[in-house]
N, C-alpha and C positions, 0 to 999 in steps of 0.2 A: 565467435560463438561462446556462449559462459557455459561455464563449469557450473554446472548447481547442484552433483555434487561436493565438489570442494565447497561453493556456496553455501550449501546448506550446513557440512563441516562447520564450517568458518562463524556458521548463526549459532550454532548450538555452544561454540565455545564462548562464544559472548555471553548465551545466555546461561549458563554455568556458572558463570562471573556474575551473575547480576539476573535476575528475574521481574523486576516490577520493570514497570510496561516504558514509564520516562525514558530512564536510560538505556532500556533496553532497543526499543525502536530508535534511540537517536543515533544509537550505533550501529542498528540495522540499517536503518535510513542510507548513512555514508556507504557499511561494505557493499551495500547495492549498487547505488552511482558509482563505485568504485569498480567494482567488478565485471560493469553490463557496458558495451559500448554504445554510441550515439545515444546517450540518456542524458535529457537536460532538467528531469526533475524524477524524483525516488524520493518515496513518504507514505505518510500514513495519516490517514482520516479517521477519527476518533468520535463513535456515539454519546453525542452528552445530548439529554434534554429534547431530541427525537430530530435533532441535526448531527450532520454530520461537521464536525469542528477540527480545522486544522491541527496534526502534531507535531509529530516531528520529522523533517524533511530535508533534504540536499537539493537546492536548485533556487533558482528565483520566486521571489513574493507567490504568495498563492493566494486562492479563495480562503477566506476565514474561514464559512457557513457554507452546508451544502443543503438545501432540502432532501428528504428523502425520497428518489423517484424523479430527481432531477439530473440533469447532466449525467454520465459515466459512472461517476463513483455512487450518487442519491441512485441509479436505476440498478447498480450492481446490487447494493444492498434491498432495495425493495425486491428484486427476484431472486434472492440468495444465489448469487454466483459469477464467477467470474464473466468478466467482456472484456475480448478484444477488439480492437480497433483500430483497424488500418486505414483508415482518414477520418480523424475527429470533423472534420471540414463536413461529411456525410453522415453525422450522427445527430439525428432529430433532436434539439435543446442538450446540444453541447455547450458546454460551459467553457467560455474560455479566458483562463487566470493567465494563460501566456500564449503569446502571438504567433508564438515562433514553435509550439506544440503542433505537430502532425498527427502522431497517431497515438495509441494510449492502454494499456493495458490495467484493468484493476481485478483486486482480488479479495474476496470477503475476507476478514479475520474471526475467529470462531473462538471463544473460550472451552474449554473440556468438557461444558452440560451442551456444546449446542449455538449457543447465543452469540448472537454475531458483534463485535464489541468494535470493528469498524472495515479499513480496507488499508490495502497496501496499492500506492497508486502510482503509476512509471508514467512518464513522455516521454516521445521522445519528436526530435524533430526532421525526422523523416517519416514519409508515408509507408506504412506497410514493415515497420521496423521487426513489430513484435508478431513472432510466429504459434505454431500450435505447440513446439518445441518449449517455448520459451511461458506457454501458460501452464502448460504439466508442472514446468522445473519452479516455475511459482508459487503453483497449486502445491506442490509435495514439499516447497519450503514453510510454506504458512500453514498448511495444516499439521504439520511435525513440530513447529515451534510454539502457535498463537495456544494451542489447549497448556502449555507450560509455564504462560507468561501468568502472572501475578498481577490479574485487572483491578484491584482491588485497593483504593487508596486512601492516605487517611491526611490530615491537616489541609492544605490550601490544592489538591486535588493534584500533588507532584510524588510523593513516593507514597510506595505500598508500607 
């Protein structure tokens, strides 16, 4: 079972050390899969251009592009809120970037006005992995840290 609080700990000292959003999720990213058991991918899906676009993430290749309102992570964002999912296999236009993904958890990320700047998105590859447990301790990490992060970037769209 994870610790979200120490997780959440563990986010905030990161982001303390560093607030634009690159390094900061990329290091989220790891202490995620690091800390969560049976996860074979932990990342983050990033709004540019009215897709949702791959960032930075622990696990095997993913979808690049997501539409809005498609698969998991496009429908998390089009109804502002988290989904869980305990059989991707049973989720109407599931998207599947890996074969071996069962079930799936995502979570909107929110900047401090509101606006949702993308999602934090787990597999894992067992059915029914992610509990009600584990979308709270998600939800109360992502909204304690994403209103902190520095979405704002300047030169080829990598640091704040």
């Amino acid at each position: 079972m994870t610790d979200y609080d120490l997780l959440t700990a563990q986010a905030e000292a990161l982001l303390e050390s560093e607030s634009g959003y690159l390094p900061f999720l990329s290091n989220l990213s790891a202490l995620i899969k690091d800390s969560m058991e049976d996860v074979n991918w932990a990342g983050f899906y990033l709004l540019r251009g009215g897709f949702l676009v791959v960032g930075p993430f622990q696990g095997h290749p993913a979808c690049i592009r997501i539409e809005i309102g498609k698969g998991v992570c496009g429908t998390a964002v089009k109804e502002m809120r988290s989904i869980l999912v305990k059989d991707v296999h049973a989720f109407p236009g599931h998207i599947a970037c890996d074969a071996a993904s069962a079930s799936e958890i995502v979570v909107p990320l929110q900047d401090a006005d509101g606006k949702i700047r993308g999602v934090l998105d787990i597999d894992s590859p067992l059915k029914a992995r992610f509990t009600e447990t584990d979308q709270e301790g998600l939800e109360k990490l992502c909204g304690r840290l994403s209103g902190k992060i520095c979405w704002e970037a300047s030169g080829p769209d990598l640091f704040p």
